[in-house]
C-alpha positions in Angstrom: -10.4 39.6 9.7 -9.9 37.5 6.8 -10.6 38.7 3.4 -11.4 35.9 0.6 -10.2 36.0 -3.1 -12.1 34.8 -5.5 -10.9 34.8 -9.4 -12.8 32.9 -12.1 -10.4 31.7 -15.4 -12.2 30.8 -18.4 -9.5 28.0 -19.3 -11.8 27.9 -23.1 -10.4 31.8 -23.7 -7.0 31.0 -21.9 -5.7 28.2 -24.0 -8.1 26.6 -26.8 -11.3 25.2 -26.9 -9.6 21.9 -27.4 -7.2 21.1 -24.2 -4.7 18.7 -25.6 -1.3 19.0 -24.1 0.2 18.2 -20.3 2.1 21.5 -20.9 -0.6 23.3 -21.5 -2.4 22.1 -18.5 0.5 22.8 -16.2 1.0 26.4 -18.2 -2.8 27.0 -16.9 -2.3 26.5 -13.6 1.0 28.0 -13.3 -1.5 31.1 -14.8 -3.5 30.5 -12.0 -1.2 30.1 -9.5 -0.2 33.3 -9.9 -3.2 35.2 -9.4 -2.5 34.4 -5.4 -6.7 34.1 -4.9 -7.8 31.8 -2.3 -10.7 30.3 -4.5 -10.8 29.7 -8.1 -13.4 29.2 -10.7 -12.2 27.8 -13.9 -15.5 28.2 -16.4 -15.4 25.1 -19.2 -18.4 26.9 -21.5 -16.4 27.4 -24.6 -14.2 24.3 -24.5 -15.0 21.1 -26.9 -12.9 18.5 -26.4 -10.0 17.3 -23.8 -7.6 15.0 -24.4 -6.7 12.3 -21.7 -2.9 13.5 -20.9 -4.6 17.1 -20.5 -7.1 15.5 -18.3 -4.5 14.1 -16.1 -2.2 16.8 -16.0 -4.8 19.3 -15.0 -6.0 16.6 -12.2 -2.2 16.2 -11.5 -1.8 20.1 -10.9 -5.4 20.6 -9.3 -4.1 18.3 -6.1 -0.8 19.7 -5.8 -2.4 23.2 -5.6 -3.0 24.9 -2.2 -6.0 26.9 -3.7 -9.7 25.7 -3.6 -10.4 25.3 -7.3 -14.4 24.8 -8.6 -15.1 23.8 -12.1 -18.4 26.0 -14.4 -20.4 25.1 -17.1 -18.0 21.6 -17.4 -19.2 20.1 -20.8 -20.5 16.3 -20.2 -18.0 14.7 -22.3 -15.3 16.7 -20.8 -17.0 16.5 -17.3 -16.6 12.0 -18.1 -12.8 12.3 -19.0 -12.2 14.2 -16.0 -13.7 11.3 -14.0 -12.2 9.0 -16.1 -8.7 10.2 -15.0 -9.6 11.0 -11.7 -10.4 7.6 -11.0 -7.7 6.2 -12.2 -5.2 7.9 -10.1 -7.1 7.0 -7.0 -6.8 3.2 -7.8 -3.8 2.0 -5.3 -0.5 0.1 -6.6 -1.2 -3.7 -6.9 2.6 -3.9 -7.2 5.3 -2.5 -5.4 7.9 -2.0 -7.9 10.5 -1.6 -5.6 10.0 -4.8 -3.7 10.3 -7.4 -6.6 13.2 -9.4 -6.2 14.1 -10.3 -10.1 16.7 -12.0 -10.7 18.2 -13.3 -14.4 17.1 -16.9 -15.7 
């Protein structure tokens, strides 16, 4: 018999209503991490504003995690930057960086 975990964060009360920084993203979810539950809810209702490098940390971290993690009560503007970002890292490499054979003129 398995027994689920569930643990709900509200990330507002946690950090600030205004997620700015990539360390405080990865500080969240090394909070969250922690807690060792097998689902997690991470409530948005007090936050205001996100910043882009916040956005894409927390996406970042969110893949990397081994946890199923749900998003609450996601503001819409926040709700659009994290799509924003999201999509963005999905695009694929037009270049590969370490194929280009440059040489000096």
């Amino acid at each position: 018999m398995s027994i689920y975990n569930e643990m709900e964060f509200d990330i507002g009360d946690h950090l600030s209503e205004d997620l700015a920084t990539r360390n405080g993203a990865s500080r969240f979810f090394e909070l969250i991490e922690s807690s060792r539950a097998d689902m997690v809810v991470i409530n948005f209702e007090k936050v205001q504003s996100i910043t882009r490098s916040f956005a894409d940390e927390y996406i970042k971290c969110k893949r990397a995690s081994s946890m199923t993690i749900r998003e609450e009560n996601v503001p819409t503007n926040v709700r659009k930057m994290l799509e924003i970002v999201s999509a963005s890292v999905e695009k694929k490499q037009v270049v590969n960086i370490e194929e280009l054979n440059i040489s000096p003129l």
